[in-house]
N, CA, C and O of each residue as an XYZ file, in Angstrom:
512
protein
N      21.123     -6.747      5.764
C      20.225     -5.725      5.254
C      19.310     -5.209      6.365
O      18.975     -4.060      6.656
N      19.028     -6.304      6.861
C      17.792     -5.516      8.300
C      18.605     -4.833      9.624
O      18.124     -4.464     10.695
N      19.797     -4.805      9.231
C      20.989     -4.598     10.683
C      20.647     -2.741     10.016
O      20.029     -1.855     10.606
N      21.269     -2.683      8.733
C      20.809     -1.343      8.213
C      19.876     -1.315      7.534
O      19.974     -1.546      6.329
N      18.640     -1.006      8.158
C      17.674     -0.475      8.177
C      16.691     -0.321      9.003
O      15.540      0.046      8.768
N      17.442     -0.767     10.499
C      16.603     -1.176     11.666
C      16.549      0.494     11.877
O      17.361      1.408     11.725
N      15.378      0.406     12.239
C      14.921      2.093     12.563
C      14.369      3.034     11.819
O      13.839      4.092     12.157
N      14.592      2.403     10.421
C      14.183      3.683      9.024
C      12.641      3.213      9.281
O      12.087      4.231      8.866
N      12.015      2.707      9.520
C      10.524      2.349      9.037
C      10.216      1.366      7.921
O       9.248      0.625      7.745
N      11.198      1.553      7.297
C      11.417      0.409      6.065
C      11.032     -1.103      6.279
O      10.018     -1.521      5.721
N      11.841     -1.998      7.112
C      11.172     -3.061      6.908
C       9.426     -3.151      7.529
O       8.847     -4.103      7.006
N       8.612     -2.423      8.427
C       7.943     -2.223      8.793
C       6.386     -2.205      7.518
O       5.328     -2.831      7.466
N       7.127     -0.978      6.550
C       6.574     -0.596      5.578
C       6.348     -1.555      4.440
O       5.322     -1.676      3.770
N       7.901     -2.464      4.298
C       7.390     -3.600      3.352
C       6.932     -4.817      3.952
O       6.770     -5.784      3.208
N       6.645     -4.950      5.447
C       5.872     -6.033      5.988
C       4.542     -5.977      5.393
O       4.047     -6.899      4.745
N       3.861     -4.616      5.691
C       2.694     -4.343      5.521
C       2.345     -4.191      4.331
O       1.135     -4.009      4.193
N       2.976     -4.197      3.376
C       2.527     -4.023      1.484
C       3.056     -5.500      1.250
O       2.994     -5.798      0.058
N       3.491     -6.373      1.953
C       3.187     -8.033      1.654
C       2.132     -8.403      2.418
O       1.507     -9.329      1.901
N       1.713     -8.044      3.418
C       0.339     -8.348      4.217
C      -0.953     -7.804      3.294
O      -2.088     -8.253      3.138
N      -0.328     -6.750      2.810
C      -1.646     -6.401      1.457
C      -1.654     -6.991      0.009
O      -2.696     -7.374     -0.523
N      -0.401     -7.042     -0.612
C      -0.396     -7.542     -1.422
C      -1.086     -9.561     -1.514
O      -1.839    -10.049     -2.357
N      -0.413    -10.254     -0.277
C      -1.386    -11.046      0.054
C      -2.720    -11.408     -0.106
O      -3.336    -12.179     -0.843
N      -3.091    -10.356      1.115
C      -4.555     -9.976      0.956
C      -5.195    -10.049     -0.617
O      -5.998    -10.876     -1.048
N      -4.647     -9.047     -1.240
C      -5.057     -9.092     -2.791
C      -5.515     -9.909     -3.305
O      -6.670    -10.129     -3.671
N      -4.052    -10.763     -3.414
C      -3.768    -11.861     -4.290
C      -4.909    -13.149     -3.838
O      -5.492    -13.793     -4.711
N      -5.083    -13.357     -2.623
C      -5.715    -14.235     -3.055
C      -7.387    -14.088     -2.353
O      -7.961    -15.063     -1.869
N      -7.873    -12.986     -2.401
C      -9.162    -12.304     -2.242
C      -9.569    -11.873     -3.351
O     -10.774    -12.106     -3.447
N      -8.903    -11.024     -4.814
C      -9.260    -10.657     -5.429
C      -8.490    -11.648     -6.789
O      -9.201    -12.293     -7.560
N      -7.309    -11.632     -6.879
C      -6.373    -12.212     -8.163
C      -6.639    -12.899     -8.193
O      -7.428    -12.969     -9.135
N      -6.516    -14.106     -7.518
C      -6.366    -15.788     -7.734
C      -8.326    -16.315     -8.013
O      -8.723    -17.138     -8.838
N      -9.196    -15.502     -7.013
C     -10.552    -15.803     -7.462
C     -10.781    -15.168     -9.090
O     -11.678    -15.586     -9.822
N      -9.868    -14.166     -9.468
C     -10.310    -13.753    -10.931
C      -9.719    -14.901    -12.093
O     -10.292    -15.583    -12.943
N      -8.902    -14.815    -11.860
C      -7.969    -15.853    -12.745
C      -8.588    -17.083    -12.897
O      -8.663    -17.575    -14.023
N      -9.185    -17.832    -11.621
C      -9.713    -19.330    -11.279
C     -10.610    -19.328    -12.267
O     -10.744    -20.210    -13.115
N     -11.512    -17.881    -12.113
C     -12.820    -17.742    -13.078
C     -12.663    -17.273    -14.112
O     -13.599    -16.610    -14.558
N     -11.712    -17.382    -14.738
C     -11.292    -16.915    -16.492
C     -10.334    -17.923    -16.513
O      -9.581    -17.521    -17.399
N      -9.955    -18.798    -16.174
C      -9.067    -20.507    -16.371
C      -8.430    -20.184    -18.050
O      -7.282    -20.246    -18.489
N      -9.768    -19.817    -18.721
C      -8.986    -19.771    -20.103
C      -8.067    -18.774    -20.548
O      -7.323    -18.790    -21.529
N      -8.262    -17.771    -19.537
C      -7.108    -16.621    -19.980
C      -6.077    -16.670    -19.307
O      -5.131    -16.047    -19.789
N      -5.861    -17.313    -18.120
C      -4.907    -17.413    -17.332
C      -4.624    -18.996    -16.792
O      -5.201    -19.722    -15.983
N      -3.230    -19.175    -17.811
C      -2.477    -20.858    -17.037
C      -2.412    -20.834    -15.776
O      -2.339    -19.708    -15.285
N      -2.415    -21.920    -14.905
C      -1.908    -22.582    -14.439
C      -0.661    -21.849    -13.878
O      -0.777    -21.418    -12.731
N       0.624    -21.628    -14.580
C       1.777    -21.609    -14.490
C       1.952    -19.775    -13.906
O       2.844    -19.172    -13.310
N       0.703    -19.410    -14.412
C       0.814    -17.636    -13.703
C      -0.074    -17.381    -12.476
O      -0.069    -16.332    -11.831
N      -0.557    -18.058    -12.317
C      -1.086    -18.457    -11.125
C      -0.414    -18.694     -9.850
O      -0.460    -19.732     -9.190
N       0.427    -17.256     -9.484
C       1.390    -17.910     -8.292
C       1.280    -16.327     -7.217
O       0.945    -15.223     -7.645
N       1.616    -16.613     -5.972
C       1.415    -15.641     -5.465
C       3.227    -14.762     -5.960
O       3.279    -13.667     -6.519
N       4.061    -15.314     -5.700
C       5.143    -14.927     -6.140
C       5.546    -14.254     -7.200
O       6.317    -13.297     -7.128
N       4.933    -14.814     -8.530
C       4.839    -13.673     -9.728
C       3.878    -12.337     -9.511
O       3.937    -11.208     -9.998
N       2.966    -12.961     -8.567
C       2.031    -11.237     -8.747
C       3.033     -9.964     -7.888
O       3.181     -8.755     -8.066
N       3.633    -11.033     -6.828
C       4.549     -9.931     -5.498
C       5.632     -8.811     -7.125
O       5.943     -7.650     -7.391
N       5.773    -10.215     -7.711
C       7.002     -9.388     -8.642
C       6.829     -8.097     -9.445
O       7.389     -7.023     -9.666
N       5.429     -9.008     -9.847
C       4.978     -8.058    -11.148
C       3.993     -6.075     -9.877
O       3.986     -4.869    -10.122
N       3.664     -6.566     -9.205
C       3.278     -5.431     -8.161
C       4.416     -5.014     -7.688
O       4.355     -3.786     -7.750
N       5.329     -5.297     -7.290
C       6.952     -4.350     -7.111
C       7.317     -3.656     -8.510
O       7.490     -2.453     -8.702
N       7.390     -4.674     -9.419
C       7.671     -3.254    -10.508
C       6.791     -2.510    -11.300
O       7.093     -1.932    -12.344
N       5.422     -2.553    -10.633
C       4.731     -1.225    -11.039
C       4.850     -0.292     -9.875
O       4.748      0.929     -9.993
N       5.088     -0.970     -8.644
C       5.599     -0.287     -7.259
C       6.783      1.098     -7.619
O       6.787      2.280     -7.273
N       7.585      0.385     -8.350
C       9.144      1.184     -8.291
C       9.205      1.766     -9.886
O      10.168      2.213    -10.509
N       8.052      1.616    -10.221
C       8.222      2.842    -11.572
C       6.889      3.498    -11.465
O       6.239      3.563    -12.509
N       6.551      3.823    -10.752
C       4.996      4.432    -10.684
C       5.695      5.611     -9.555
O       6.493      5.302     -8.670
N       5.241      6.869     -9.797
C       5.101      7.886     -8.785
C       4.567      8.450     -8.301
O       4.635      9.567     -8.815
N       3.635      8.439     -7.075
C       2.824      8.436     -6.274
C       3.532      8.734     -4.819
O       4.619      8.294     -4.442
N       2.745      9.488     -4.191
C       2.517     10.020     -2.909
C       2.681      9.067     -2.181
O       1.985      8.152     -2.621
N       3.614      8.530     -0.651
C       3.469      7.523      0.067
C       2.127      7.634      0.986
O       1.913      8.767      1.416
N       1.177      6.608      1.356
C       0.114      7.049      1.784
C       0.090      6.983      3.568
O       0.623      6.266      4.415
N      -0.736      8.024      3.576
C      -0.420      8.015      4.998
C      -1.172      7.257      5.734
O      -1.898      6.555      5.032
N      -1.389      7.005      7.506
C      -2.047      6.124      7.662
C      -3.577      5.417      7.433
O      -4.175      4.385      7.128
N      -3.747      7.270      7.961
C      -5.182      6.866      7.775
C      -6.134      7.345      6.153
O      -7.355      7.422      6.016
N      -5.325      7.533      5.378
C      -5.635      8.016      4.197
C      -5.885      6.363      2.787
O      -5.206      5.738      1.972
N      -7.167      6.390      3.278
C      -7.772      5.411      2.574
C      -8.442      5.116      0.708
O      -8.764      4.126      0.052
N      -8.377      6.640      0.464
C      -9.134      7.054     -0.990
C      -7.862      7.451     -1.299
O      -7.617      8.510     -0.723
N      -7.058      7.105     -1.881
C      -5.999      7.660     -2.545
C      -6.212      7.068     -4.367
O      -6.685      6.073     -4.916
N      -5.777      7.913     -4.650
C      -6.089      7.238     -6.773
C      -5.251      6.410     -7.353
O      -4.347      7.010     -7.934
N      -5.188      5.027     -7.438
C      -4.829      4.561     -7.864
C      -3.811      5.413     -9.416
O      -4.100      6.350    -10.160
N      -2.530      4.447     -9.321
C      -1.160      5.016    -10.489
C      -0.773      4.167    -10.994
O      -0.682      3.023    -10.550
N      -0.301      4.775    -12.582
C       0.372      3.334    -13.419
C       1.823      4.032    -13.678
O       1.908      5.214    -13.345
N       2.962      3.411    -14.236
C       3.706      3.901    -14.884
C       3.265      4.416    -15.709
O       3.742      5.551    -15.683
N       2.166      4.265    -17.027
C       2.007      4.954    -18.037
C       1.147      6.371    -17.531
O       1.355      7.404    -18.166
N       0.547      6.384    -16.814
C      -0.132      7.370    -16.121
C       1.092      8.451    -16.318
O       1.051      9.250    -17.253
N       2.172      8.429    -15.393
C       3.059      9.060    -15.214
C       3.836      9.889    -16.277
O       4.432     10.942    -16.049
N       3.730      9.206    -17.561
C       4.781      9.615    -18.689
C       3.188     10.532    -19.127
O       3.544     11.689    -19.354
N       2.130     10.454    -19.253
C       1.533     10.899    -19.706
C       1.104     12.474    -19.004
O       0.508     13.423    -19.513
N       1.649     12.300    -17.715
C       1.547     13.580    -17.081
C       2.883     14.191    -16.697
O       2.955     14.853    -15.661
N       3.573     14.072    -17.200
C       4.911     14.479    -17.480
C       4.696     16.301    -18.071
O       3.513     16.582    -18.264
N       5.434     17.146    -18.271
C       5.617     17.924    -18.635
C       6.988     19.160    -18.520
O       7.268     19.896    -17.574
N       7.580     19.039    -19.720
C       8.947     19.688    -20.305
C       9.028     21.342    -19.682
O       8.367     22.193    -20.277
N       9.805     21.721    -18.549
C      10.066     23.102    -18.518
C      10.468     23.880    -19.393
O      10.208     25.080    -19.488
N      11.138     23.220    -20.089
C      12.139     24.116    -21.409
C      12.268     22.877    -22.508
O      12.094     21.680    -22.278
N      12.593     23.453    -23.665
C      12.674     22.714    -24.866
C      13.747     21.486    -24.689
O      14.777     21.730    -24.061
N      13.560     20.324    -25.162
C      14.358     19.314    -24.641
C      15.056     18.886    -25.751
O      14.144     18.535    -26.499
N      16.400     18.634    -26.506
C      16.677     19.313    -27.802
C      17.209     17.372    -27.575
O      17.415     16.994    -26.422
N      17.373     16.329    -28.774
C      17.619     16.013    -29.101
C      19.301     14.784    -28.376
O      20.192     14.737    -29.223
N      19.476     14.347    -27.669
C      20.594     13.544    -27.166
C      20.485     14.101    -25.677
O      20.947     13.361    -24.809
N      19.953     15.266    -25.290
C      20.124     15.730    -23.634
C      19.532     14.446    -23.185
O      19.027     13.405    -23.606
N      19.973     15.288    -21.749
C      19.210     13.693    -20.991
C      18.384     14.541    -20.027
O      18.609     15.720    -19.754
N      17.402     13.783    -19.552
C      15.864     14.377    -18.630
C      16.452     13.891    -17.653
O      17.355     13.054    -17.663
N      15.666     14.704    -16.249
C      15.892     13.961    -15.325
C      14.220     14.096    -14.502
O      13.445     14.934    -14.962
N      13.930     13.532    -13.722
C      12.463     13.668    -13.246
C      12.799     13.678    -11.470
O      13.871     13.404    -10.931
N      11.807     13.991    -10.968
C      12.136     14.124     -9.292
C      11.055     13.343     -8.527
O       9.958     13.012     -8.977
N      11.605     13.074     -7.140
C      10.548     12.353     -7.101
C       9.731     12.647     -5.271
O       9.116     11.964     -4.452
N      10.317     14.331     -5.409
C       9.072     14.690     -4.970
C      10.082     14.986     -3.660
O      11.289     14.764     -3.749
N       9.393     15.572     -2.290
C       9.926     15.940     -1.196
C       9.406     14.508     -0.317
O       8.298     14.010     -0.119
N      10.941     14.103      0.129
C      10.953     12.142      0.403
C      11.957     12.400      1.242
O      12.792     13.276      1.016
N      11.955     11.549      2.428
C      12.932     11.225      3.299
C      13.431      9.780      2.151
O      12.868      9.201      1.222
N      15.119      9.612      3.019
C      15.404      8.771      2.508
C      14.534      7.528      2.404
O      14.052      7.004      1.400
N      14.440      7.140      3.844
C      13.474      5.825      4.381
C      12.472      5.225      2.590
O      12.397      4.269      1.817
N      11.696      7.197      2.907
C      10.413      6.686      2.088
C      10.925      6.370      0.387
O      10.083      5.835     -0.334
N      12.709      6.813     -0.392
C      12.760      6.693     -1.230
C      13.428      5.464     -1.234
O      13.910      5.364     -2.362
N      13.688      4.568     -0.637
C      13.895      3.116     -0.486
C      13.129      2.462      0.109
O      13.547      1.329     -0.130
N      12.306      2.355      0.713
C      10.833      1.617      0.047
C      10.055      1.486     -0.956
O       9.526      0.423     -1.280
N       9.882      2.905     -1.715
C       9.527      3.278     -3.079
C      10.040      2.971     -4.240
O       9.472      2.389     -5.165
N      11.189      3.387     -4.192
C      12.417      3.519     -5.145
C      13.713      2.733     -5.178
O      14.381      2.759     -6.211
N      14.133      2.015     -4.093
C      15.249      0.779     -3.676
C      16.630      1.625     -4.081
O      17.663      1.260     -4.642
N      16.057      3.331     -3.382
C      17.574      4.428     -3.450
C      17.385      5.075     -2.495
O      16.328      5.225     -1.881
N      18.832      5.700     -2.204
C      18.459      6.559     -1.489
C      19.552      7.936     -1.780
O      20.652      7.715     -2.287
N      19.229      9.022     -1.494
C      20.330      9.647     -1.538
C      21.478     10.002     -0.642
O      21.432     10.077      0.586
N      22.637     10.237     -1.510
C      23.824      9.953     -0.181
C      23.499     11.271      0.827
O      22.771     12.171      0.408
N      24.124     11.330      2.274
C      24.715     12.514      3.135
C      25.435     13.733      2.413
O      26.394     13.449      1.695
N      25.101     14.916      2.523
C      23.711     15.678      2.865
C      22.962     15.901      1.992
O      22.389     16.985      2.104
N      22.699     15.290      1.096
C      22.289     16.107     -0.911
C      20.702     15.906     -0.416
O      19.908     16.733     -0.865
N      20.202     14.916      0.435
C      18.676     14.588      0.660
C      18.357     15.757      1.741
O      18.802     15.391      2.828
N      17.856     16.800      1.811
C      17.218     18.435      2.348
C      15.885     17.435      3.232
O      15.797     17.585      4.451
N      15.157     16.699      2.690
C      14.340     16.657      2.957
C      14.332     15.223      3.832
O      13.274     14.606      3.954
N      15.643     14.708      4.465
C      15.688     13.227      5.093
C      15.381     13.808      6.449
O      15.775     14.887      6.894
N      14.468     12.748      7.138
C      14.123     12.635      8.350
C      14.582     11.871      9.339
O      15.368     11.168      8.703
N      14.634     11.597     10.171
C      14.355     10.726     11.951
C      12.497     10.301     12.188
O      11.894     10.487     13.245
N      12.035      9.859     11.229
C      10.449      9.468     11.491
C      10.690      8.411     12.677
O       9.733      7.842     13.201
């Protein structure tokens, strides 16, 4: 896996969102949890379930990749998302939706998204 992807920015990108997620977890999570004992076992108390449970709000949440120095960005949920959704045309009953996810080099839609699109359909893939 790292043979292909040496060069996209990718593993780079998920070094640094485990160096934060880290950070988090046990600066902010693990001191909250310690101090509410009664709402939270023991058994959820792991850095490993939070990595999990923060990847899949990671890969269903759609949001802007942030840039470097862009520090105030607004926090996103999945539900956020469905709630700001909005239908171009009437959506009748068995069709199927499709949603986009924005002008993305490949790189940035497999870090985000764990896809990418094939040669040439992605307009917007780079050489970052």
């Amino acid at each position: 896996r790292l043979r292909l992807l040496k060069g996209t920015g990718v593993p780079e990108a998920v070094e640094k969102d485990l160096v934060n997620i880290r950070s988090e977890y046990y600066s902010i999570v693990l001191p909250f949890m310690e101090a509410h004992s009664d709402l939270f076992s023991p058994s959820v108390r792991s850095l490993e379930l939070y990595q999990q449970l923060v990847a899949l709000v990671m890969a269903y949440s759609f949001q802007e990749p942030l840039e470097e120095d862009d520090d105030e960005k607004e926090p996103n949920s999945p539900l956020m998302d469905y709630l700001r959704m909005v239908a171009t045309q009437p959506i009748l009953e068995g069709h199927e939706i499709f949603n986009t996810y924005g002008q993305m080099a490949n790189w940035q839609l497999i870090h985000m998204y764990g896809f990418a699109e094939p040669y040439p359909n992605n307009t917007d893939d780079t050489a970052d």
